[in-house]
C-alpha positions in Angstrom: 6.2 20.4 0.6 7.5 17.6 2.2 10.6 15.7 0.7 11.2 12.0 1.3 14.1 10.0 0.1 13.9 6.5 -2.2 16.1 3.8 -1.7 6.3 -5.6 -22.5 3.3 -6.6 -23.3 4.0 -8.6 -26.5 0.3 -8.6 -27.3 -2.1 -6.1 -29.1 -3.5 -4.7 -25.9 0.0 -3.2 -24.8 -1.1 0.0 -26.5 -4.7 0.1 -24.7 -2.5 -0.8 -21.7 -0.2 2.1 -21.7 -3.0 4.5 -22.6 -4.9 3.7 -19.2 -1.6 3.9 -17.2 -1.0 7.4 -18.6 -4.2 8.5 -17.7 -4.0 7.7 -13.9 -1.7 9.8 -12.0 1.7 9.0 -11.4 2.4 6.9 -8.2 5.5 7.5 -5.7 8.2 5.1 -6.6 8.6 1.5 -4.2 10.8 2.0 -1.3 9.9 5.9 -0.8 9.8 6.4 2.9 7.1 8.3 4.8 9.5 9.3 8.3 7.3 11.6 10.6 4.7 12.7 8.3 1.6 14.0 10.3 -2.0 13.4 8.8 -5.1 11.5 9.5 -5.8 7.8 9.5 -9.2 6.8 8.6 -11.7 4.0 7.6 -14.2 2.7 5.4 -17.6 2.9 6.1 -17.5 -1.1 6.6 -14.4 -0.8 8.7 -12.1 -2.7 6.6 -10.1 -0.9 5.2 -7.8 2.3 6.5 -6.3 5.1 4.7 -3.8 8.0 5.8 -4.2 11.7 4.7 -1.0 13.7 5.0 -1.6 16.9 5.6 1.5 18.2 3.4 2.7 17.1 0.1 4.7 14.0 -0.2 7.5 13.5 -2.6 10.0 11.4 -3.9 12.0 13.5 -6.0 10.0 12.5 -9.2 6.7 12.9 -8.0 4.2 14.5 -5.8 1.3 12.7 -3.8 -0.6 16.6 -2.9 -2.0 16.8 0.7 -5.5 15.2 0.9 -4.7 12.5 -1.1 -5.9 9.3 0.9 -3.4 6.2 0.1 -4.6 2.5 1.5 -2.8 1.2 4.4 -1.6 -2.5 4.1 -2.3 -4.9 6.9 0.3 -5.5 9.5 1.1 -5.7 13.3 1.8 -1.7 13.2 -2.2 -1.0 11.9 -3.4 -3.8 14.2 -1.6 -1.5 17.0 -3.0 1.9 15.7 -6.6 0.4 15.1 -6.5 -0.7 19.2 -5.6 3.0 20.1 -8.4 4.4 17.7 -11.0 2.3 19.6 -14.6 2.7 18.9 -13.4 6.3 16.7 -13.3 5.8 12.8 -10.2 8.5 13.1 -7.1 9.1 14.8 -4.6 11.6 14.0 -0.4 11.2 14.3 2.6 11.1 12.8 3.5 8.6 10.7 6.7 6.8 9.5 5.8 4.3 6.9 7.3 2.3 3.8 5.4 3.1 0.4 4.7 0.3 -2.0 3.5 0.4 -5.9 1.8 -2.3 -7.3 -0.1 -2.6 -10.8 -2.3 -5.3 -11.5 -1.0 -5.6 -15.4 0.4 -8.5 -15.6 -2.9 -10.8 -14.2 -5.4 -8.7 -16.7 -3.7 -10.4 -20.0 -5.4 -13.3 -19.4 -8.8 -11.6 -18.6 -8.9 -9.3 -21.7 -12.4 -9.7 -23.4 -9.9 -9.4 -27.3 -8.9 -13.2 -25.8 -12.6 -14.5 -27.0 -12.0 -13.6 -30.5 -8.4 -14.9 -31.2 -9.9 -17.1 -33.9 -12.3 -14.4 -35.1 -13.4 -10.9 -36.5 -14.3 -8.4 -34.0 -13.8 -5.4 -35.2 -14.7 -3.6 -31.4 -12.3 -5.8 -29.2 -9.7 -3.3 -29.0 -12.5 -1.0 -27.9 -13.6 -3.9 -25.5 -10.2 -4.0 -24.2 -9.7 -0.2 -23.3 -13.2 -0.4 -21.7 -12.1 -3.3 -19.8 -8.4 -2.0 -18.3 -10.3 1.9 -17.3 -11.9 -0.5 -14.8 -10.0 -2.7 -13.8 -6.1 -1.7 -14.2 -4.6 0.1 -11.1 -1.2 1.4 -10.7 -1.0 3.2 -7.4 0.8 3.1 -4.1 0.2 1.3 -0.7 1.4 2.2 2.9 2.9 -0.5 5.4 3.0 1.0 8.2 6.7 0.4 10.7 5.6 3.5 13.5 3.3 5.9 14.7 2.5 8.4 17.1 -1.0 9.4 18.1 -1.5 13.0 18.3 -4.5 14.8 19.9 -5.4 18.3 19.3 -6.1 20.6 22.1 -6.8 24.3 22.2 -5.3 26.4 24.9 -7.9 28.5 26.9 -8.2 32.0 26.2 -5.4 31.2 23.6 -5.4 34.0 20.6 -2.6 33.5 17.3 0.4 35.2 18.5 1.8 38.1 16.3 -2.0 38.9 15.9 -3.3 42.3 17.3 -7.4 41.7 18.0 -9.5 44.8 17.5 -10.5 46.5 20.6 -14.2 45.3 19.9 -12.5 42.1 20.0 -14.1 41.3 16.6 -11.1 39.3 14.5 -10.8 40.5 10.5 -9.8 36.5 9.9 -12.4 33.5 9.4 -13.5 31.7 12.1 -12.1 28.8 10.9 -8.5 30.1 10.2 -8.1 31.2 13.9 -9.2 28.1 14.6 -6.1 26.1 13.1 -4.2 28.9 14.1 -4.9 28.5 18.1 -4.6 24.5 18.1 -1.9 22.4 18.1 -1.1 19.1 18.4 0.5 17.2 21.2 1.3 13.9 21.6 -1.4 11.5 22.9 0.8 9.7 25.8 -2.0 7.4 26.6 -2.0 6.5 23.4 1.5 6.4 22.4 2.5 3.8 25.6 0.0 1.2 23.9 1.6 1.6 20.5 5.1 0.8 21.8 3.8 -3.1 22.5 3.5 -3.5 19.2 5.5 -6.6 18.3 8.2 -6.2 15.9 8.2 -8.2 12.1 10.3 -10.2 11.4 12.3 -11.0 8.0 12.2 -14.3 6.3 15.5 -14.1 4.4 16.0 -17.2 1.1 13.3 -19.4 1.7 12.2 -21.5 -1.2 8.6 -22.1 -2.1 5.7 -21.5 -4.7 3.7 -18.3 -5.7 -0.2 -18.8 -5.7 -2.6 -16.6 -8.0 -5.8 -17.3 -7.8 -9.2 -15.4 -7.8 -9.2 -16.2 -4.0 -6.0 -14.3 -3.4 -1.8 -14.3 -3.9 -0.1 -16.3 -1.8 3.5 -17.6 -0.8 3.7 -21.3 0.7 7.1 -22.6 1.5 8.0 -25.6 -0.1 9.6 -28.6 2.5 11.5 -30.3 0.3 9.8 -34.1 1.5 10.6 -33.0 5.0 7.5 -34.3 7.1 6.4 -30.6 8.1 3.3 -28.5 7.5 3.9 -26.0 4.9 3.8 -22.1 6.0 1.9 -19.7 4.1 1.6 -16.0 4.0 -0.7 -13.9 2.1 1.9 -11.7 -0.4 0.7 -7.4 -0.1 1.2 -5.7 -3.0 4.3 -3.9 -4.0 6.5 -4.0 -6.9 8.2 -7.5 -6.7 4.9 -9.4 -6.5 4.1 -7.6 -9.9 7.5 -8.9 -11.5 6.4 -12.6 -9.6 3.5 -12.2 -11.5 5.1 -11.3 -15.0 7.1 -14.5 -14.7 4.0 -16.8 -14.0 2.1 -15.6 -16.4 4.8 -15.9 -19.3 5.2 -19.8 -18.4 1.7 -21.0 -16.6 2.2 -24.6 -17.5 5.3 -24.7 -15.7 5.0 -24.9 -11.5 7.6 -22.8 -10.5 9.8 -22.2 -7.6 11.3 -19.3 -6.3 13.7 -18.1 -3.4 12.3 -15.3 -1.5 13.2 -12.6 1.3 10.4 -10.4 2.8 9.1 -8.6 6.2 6.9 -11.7 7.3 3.8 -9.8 9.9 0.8 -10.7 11.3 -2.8 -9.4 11.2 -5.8 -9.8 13.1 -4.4 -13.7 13.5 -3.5 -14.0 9.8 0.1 -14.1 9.0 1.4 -11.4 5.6 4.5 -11.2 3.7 5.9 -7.8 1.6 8.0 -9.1 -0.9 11.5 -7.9 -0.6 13.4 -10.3 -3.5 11.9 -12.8 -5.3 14.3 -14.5 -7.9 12.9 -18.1 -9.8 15.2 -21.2 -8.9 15.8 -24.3 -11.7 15.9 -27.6 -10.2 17.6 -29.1 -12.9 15.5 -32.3 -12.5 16.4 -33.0 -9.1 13.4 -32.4 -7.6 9.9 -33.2 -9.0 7.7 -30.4 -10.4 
């Protein structure tokens, strides 16, 4: 097992809420560090999206992410990087230093809960409704962004046999097949590989910038707010972790109200389009100084 360090509903559904999260498993906590983990990174059939595989246990003191356990990659400069070495391959194996994120999707689902159409009225099945609804829909589970990687390649020495292992004279082994197998490869470093992944392009951290959060069915985003300064606002798209799930607790409390907040995050670009990972997000009161 590997070992990595860490750095209320007030409605009726809070009970159907924390029955689904109890049933899912438990995700790592926000801020766990994957540092050299080896596993496999792979794709979806449409190519969209990329998971890694370790091929150990991962934990973070609390809880344990067992080997095979595929977790979602988010987008950023260091995937765009490891997607260019893969090439036309749907795999590619390496080491992996990553930060992990958690995100639930709680907070937006309030709104969407089918017991919302019969506020005024008798339905004696909308808690039912409501359960059906979160089992699926509700996720609570972790996210990768990657920072590093090194592409490894597996090679098999020739005439190689597992040391420490006598063979019987009829050289006819008493293990598997398959269990020499892993026991005669190992895993180098792809250098060919590895000098294209050191151009990737470093992130960059937008540190107290003012501006709004966007939720809408076409995505979350974060646009910077100019203050009547004659610029073009910047927007990123905001990847889920756990302070875009307090944002959202706060907007959906007060929707009426167009609030601003003051936010830090690692600002990084993929495939042209420009994400932030929320690293602070605290809401800022004009005080009537500035228009709503």
């Amino acid at each position: 097992m590997i070992v990595v360090a860490c750095t209320g509903l007030g409605v009726c559904a809070a009970e159907s809420f924390a029955a689904s999260t109890a049933k899912s498993a438990s995700p790592l906590r926000d801020a766990t560090l994957y540092s050299g983990i080896t596993g496999t990174l792979t794709t979806d059939a449409e190519g969209k999206i990329w998971y890694f595989t370790a091929s150990a246990d991962v934990s973070d003191g609390l809880t344990t992410v067992p080997s095979g356990t595929p977790v979602e990659m988010l987008p950023c400069s260091t995937l765009e990087k490891i997607i260019a070495a893969a090439g036309e391959q749907r795999t590619i194996e390496g080491k992996l230093w990553a930060r992990v994120t958690r995100y639930s999707n709680r907070n937006i689902l309030i709104d969407k809960l089918p017991s919302h159409k019969f506020i005024n009225r008798k339905a004696p099945n909308k808690h039912r409704l409501d359960s059906q609804f979160l089992a699926e829909n509700l996720i609570n589970k972790n996210f990768l962004f990657a920072i590093y990687f090194i592409p490894m390649t597996s090679e098999k020495p020739a005439g190689a046999t597992a040391p420490g292992i006598a063979q019987p004279k009829n050289n006819e082994s008493i293990l598997p097949d398959e269990i020499l197998e892993q026991m005669n490869r190992r895993r180098v470093a792809d250098l060919k590989k590895m000098k294209e992944m050191l151009q990737t392009e470093g992130d960059v951290v937008l540190a107290d910038r003012i501006g709004f959060v966007n939720i809408d069915d076409s995505g979350k985003t974060f646009t910077v707010d100019s203050l009547g300064r004659n610029v073009d606002d910047m927007e990123f798209t905001l990847l889920p972790c756990e302070v875009l799930e307090y944002t959202e607790q706060s907007l959906v409390d007060m929707p009426a109200i167009r609030q601003r907040f003051r936010v830090s995050g690692i600002v990084t670009t993929f495939r042209g389009r420009q994400y932030m990972l929320l690293q602070r997000a605290v809401r800022t009161y004009s005080h009537g100084n500035f228009a709503r």
